[in-house]
C-alpha positions as CSV (number, residue, x, y, z in Angstrom):
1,X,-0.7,15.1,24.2
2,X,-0.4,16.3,20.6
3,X,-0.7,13.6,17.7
4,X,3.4,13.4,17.2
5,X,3.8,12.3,20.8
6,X,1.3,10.0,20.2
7,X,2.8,8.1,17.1
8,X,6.4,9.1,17.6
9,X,6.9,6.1,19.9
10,X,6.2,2.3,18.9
11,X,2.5,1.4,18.9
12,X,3.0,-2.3,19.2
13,X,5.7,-4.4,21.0
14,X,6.6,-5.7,17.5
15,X,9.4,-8.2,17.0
16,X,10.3,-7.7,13.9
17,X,9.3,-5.0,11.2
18,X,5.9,-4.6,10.2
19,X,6.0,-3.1,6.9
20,X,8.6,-3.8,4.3
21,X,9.5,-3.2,0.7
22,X,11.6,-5.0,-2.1
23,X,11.9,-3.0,-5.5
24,X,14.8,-3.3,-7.7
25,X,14.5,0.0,-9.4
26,X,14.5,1.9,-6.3
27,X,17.8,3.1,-6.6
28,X,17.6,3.5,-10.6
29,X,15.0,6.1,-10.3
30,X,16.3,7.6,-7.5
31,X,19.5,8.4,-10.2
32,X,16.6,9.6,-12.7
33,X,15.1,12.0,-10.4
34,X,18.5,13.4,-9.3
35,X,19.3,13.8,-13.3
36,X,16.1,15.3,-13.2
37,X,16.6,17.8,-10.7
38,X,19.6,19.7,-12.6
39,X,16.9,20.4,-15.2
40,X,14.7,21.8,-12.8
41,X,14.3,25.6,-11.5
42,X,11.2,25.4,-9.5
43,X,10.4,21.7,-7.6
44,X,6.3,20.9,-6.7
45,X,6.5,18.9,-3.6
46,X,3.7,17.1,-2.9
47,X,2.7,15.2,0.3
48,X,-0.3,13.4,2.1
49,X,-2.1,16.2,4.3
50,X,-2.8,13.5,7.1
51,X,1.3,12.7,6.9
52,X,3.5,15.7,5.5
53,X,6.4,14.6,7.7
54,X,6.4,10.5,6.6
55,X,5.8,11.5,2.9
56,X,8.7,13.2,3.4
57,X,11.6,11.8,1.3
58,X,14.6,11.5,4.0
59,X,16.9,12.8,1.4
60,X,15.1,14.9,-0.6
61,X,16.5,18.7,1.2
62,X,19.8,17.7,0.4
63,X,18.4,16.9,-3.2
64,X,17.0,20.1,-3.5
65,X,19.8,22.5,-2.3
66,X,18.9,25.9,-3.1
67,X,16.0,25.8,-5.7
68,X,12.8,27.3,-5.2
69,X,10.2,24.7,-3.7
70,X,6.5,24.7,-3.4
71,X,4.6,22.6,-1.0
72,X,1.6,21.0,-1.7
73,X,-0.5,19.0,0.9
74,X,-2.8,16.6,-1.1
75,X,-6.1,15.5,0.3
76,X,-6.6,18.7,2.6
77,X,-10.5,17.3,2.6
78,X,-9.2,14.8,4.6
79,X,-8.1,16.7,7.4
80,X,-9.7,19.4,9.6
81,X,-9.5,22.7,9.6
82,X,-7.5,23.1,12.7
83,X,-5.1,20.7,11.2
84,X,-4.5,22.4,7.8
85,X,-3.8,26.2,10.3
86,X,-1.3,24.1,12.0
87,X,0.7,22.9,9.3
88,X,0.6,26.2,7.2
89,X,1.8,27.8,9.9
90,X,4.1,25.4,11.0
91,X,5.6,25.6,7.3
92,X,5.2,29.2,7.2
93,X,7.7,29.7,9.6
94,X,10.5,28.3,7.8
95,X,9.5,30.2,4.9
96,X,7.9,27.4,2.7
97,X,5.2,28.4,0.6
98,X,2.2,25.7,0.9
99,X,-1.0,24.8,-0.9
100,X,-3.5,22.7,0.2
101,X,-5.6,20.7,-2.5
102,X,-7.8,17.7,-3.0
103,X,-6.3,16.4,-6.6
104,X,-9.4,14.6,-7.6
105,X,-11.7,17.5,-7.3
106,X,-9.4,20.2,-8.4
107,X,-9.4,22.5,-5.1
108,X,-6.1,24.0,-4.6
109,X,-5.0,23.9,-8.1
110,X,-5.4,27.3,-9.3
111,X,-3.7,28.5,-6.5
112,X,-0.8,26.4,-7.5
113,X,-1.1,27.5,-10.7
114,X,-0.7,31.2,-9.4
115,X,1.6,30.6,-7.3
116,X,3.7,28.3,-9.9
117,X,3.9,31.3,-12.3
118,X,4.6,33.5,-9.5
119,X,7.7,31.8,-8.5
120,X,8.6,31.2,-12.1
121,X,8.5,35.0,-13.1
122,X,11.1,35.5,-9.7
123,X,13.2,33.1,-11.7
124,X,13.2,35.0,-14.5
125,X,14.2,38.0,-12.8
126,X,17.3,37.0,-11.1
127,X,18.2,35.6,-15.0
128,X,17.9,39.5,-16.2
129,X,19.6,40.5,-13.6
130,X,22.6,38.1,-14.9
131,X,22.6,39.3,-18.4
132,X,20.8,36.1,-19.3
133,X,17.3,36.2,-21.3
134,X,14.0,35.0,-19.6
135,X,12.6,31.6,-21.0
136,X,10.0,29.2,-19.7
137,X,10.9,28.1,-16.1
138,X,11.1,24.4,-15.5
139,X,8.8,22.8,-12.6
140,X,9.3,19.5,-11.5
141,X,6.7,17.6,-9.6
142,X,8.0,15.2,-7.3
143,X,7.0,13.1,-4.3
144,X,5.6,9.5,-3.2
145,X,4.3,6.8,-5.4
146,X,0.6,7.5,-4.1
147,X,0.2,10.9,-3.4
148,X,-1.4,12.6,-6.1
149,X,0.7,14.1,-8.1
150,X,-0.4,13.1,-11.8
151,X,-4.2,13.8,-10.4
152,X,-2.7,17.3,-9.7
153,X,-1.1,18.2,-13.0
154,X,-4.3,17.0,-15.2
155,X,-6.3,19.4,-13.3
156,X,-3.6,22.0,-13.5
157,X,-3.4,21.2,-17.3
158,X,-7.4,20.7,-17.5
159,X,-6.6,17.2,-19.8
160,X,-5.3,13.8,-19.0
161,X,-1.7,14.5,-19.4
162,X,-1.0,10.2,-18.4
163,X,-2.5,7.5,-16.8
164,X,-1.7,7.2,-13.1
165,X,-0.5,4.0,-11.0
166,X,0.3,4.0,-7.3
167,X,3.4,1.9,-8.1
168,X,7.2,3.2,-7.9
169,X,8.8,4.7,-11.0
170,X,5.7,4.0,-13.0
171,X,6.6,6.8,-14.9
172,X,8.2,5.8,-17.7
173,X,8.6,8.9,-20.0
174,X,9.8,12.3,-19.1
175,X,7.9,15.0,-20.7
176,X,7.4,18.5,-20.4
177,X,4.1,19.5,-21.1
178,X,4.0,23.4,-21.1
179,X,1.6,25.2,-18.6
180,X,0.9,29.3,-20.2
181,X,3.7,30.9,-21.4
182,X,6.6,31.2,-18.8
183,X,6.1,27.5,-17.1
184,X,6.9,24.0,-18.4
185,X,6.0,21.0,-15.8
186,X,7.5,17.6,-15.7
187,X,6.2,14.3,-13.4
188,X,8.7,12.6,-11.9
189,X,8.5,8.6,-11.2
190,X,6.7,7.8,-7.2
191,X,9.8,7.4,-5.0
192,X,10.6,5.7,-2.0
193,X,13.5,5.8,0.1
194,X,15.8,2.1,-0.6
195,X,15.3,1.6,3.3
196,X,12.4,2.8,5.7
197,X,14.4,2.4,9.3
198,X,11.3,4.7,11.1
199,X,8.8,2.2,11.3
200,X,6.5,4.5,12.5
201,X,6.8,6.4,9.3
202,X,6.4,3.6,7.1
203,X,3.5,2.0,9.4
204,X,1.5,5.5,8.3
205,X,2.8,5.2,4.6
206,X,0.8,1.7,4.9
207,X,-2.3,2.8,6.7
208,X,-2.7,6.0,3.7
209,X,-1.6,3.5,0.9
210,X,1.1,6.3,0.0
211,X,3.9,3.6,-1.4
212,X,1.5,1.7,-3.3
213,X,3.2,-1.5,-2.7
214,X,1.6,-3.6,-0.5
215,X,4.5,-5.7,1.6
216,X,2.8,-5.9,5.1
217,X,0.3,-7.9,7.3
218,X,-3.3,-6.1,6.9
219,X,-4.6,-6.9,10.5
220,X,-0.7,-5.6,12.2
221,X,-1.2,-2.6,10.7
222,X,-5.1,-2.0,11.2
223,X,-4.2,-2.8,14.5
224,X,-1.5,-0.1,14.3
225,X,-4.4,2.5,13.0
226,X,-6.8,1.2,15.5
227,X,-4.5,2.2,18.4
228,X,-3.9,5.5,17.0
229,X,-7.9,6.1,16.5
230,X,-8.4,5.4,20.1
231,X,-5.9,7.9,21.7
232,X,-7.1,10.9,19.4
233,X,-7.9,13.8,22.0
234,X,-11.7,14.8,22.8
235,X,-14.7,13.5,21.1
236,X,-12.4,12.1,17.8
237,X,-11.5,9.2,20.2
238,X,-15.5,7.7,19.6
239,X,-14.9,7.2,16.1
240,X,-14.5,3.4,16.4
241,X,-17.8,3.3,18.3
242,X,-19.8,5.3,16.1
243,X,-18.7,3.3,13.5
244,X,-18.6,-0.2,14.5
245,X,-20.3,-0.4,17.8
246,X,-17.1,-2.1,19.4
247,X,-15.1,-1.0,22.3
248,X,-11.2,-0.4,22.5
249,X,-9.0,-0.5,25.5
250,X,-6.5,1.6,23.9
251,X,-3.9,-0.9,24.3
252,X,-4.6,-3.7,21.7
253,X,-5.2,-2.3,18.2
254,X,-5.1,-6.3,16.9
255,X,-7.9,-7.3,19.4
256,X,-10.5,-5.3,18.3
257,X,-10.0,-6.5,14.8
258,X,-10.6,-9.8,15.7
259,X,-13.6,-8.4,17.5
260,X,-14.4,-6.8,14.3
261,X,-13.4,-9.8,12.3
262,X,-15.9,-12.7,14.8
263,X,-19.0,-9.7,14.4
264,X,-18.8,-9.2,10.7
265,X,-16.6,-11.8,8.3
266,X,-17.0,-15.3,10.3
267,X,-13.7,-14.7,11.6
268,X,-11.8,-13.5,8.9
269,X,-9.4,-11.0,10.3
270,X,-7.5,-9.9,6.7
271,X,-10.9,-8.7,6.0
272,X,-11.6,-7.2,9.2
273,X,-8.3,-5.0,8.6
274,X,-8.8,-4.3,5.5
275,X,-12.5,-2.8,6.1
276,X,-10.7,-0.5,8.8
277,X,-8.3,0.8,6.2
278,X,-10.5,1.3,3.9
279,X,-13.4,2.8,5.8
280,X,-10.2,5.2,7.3
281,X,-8.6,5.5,3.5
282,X,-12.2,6.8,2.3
283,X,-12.9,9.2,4.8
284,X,-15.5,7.1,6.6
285,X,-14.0,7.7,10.0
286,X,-14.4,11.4,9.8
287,X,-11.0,14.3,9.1
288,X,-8.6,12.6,10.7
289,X,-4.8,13.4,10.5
290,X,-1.8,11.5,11.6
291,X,0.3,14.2,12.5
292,X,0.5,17.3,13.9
293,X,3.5,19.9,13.7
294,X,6.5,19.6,16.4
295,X,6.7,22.0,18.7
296,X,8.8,24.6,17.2
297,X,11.1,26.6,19.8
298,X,10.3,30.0,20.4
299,X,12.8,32.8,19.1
300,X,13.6,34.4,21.4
């Protein structure tokens, strides 16, 4: 059974929702960013490699309309090889252009650069081709609070452009900050949608730390991860073992972080959870992604 199937469908019997935000400016910077978007001719996507569908904004096609868009899956080291072939050509198909990068290191972003330009100078062509004269082409930069994107434009720049925050609308103020010639580039403020109704979604925005607000119970959604980490097909499905030396039935995600918690911090299950998000945050569980492409139909 592929990854989707497997986190599709509630993990837990849960009573009420697990993971919940409250931010007032929610809806003020989703009017920003739509502002923002009439400025824009070209708009830098990015998303968490290990979740491109949940760091997808639920609105943000109809935002878009028509402009030119560029993918970008952040944290590619984070998932395997296999994983990153899937989703290109799962994205391929619908005629998306992706990159894959790691933001803090820099891979991926002289492709984007490239590719950036490319797109730009198509721009610029269909503006000749309406009597109207070429001129720097406008890239917006847009996605989740935690994703990566202002790691991503300092290396694109090769300077600090602004501090980054894994909070909401954190930033403050818009400024294009031109890249060669023919592009300009502009960071938009981390959004979120005002309401998360997939819980399964926002269960994995928790588990990468992608909204960078932190309204949820640690050891409920460790014990969401936990579950997840068990089911992985073929040898992935030891990665608890190796790293903890405690067994998992598969079925109880919040048992074996008590397990974990009684072994290691007297008890202490917020701790317990929070070392199995962080080991899984860091990498420490090996390349592990959440998702996997749907099934596509075949054309026939």
């Amino acid at each position: 059974m592929s990854m989707i199937g497997l986190i599709s469908r509630p993990i837990l019997p849960l009573d009420k929702d697990v993971v919940q935000w409250y931010s007032g400016h929610i809806a003020k910077t989703e009017r920003e960013l739509k502002e923002q978007l009439k400025l824009m001719d070209v708009v830098i996507e990015v998303r968490d490699a290990r979740i491109p569908l949940s760091t997808s904004h639920p609105q943000m096609d109809s935002w878009l309309g028509n402009r030119k868009r560029i993918l970008v899956l952040n944290r590619e080291d984070m998932i395997s090889t296999a994983d990153r072939n899937a989703w290109a050509d799962y994205y391929g198909r619908q005629g998306i252009k992706v990159v894959f990068s790691n933001g803090k290191l820099g891979m991926g972003s002289m492709k984007l650069g490239r590719l950036a330009k490319s797109v730009a100078a198509e721009v610029n062509v269909k503006r000749r081709a309406r009597g109207l004269l070429p001129r720097p082409v406008r890239a917006g930069i847009v996605g989740y609070p935690s994703v990566g994107k202002l790691s991503l434009i300092n290396r694109l720049l090769k300077r600090r452009m602004c501090p980054a925050a894994p909070r909401p609308g954190v930033t403050r103020v818009l400024k294009w900050v031109r890249f060669g010639s023919d592009l300009e580039l502009l960071d938009s403020p981390g959004l979120i949608p005002m309401r998360m109704s997939d819980q399964s979604a926002a269960i994995k925005l928790a588990i990468c730390d992608d909204f960078g607000e932190r309204s949820y119970n640690f050891p409920d959604v460790a014990g969401v991860l936990v579950q997840m980490l068990s089911r992985l097909p073929g040898a992935n499905n030891n990665v608890l073992w190796e790293r903890y030396k405690i067994d998992t039935d598969g079925r109880c995600g919040k048992t074996f972080v008590h397990k974990l918690a009684v072994q290691l911090f007297n008890g202490d299950e917020h701790q317990a959870a929070f070392r199995v998000l962080s080991d899984f945050r860091k990498g420490r569980l090996g390349s592990i992604a959440l998702e996997r492409p749907p099934v596509q139909p075949r054309v026939t």
